[in-house]
N, C-alpha and C positions, 0 to 999 in steps of 0.2 A: 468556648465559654459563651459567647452570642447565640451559638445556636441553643444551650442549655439553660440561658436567662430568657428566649424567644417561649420557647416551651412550655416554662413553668410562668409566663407571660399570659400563655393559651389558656393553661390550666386554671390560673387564677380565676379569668375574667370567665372563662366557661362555669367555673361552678358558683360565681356570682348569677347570673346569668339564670342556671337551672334552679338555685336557691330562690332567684324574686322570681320566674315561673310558679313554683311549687308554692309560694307564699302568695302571690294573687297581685303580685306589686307590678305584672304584665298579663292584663286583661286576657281570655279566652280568644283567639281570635283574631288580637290587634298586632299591626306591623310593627317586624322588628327591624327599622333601617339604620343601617349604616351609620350612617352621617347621625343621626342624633343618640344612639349609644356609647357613639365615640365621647363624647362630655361627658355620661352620666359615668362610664367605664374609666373614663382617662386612657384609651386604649386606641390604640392606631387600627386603619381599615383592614391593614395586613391583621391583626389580631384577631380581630371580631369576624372574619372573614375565613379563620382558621375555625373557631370555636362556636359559631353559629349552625355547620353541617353537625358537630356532634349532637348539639339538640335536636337534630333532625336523627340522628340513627337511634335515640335516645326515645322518641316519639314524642318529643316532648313539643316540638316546632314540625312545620311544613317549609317547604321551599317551592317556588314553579316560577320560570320563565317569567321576564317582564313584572313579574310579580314582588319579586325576593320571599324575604322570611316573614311567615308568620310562627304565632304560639298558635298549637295546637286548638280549634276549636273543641267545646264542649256540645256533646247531640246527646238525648238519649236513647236515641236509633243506634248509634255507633258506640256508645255504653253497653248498650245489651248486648252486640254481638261482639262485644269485646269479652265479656263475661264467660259469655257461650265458650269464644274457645279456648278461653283461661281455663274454666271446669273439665271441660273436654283433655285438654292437654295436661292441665297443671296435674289434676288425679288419679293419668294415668301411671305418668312421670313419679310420683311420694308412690305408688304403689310399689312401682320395679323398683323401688330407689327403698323402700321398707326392706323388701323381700330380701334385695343383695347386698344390704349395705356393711359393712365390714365393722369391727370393733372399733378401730381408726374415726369409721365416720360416725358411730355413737358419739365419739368423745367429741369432734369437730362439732356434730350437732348442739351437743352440750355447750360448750363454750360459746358457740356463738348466740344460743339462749341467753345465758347466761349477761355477757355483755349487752344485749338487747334488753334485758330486762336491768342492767343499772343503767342504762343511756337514759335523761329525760327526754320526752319529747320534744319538748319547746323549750326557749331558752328564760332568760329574765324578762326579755320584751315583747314574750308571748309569741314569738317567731320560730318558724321549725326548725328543728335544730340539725344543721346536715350533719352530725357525727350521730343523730335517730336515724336519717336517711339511710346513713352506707351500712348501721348495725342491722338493718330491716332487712335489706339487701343480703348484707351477706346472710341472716336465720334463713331467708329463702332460698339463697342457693344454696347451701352446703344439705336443707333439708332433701334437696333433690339430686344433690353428687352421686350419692349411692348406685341412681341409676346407671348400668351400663351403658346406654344407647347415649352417648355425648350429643347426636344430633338431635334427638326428644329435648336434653334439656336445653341445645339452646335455642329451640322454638318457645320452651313454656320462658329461659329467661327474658327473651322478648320481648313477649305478650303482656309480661310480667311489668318490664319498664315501660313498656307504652299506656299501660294504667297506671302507672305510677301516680301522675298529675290528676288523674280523677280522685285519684286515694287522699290526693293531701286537700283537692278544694270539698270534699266531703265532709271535712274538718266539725266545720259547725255542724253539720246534722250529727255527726258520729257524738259530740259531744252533747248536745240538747237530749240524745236519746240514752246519755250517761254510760256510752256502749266500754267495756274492759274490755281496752284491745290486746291491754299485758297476759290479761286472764285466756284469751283466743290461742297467743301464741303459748303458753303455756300447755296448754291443753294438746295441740300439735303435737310441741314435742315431747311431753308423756306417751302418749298413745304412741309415737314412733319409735321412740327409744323402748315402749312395749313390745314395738314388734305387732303393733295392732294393727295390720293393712285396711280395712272396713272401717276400723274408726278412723284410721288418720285420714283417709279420704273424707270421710265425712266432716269431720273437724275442718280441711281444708276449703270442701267448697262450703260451708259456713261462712268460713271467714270471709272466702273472696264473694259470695252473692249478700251476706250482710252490708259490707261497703256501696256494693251497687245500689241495694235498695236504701241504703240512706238516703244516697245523691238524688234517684229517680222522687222519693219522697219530696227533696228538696226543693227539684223542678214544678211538682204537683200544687206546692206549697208556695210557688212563687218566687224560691229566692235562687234559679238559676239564671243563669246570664243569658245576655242575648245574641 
């Protein structure tokens, strides 16, 4: 039972943790140490010491020697060739995943539309809502199970979660530019549940180079961080 209350311990304070990440409540950048987590978490060094490597496979944080934890800087040198080989990968990945995808993964698709499209975004206090996170999450993966090559997709899921954090502090631009991003995924999975290989690809990288050029607008504009 100790080990099973240690665990969902981890798990708490972890997706606390990638939630103020993704919401901007832990700057671009700035150290994540030990000792002063421990108060804001209520959570022992053993804890925080479990669930601070996951933000790091997650891409969401850095780790180095002497160093500890950071959150992931924001560049947009390392924006764009994050971009790069989201497109590169992601479109090759919905193509195989169109072509062979089974009746099975039609319906999987569907539903997880589906629930992605009644999830709100953000909650009452205007904060993102992680049961939008893991729905987004999962419309992406299941959009690219079809693939056969399990090792393609889990290079695009990846690539996928280490922009995750770019995707959500793009926030304000995506919104100033009054972008439908319900209307994006919609459009996805029509065209794939068509059976449309050339649209769904193009629908996809849409969607993933729209996001980037928000943020990169962002930076143009002044309001990225330092």
């Amino acid at each position: 039972m100790t080990g099973a209350r240690s665990t969902t311990r981890v798990e708490d304070v972890y997706l606390r943790l990638r939630a103020d990440i993704l919401n901007g409540r832990h700057a671009p950048g700035s150290r994540l140490r030990v000792e002063a987590l421990k108060g804001d978490y209520d959570a022992s060094s053993g804890v925080l010491r479990e669930a601070l490597p996951r933000l790091v496979g997650q891409g969401l944080a850095t780790f180095a020697p002497q160093q500890g934890f950071r959150v992931v800087d924001v560049t947009p040198d390392t924006l764009r060739d994050l971009t790069e080989a989201r497109v590169v990968v992601e479109t090759h990945v919905v193509s195989e995943s169109v072509a062979h995808g089974t009746i099975e993964w039609e319906s999987d698709l569907l539903a997880a539309h589906h629930n992605l499209a009644r999830t709100a975004f953000a909650d009452e206090s205007d904060v993102i809502n992680e049961r939008w996170l893991t729905a987004h999450a999962r419309f992406h993966q299941v959009l690219l199970e079809g693939c056969p090559n399990q090792h393609l997709r889990a290079v695009a899921t990846q690539l996928r979660e280490s922009a995750e954090v770019y995707r959500c502090w793009a926030r304000a631009s995506a919104e100033d530019s009054h972008r439908d991003v319900a209307a994006e995924h919609r459009l996805i999975c029509d065209r794939a549940i068509e059976r449309d290989v050339p649209g769904t690809v193009e629908a996809l990288r849409e969607h993933i180079e729209l996001t980037t050029k928000l943020l990169l607008d962002g930076y143009q504009n002044g309001e990225g961080g330092e």
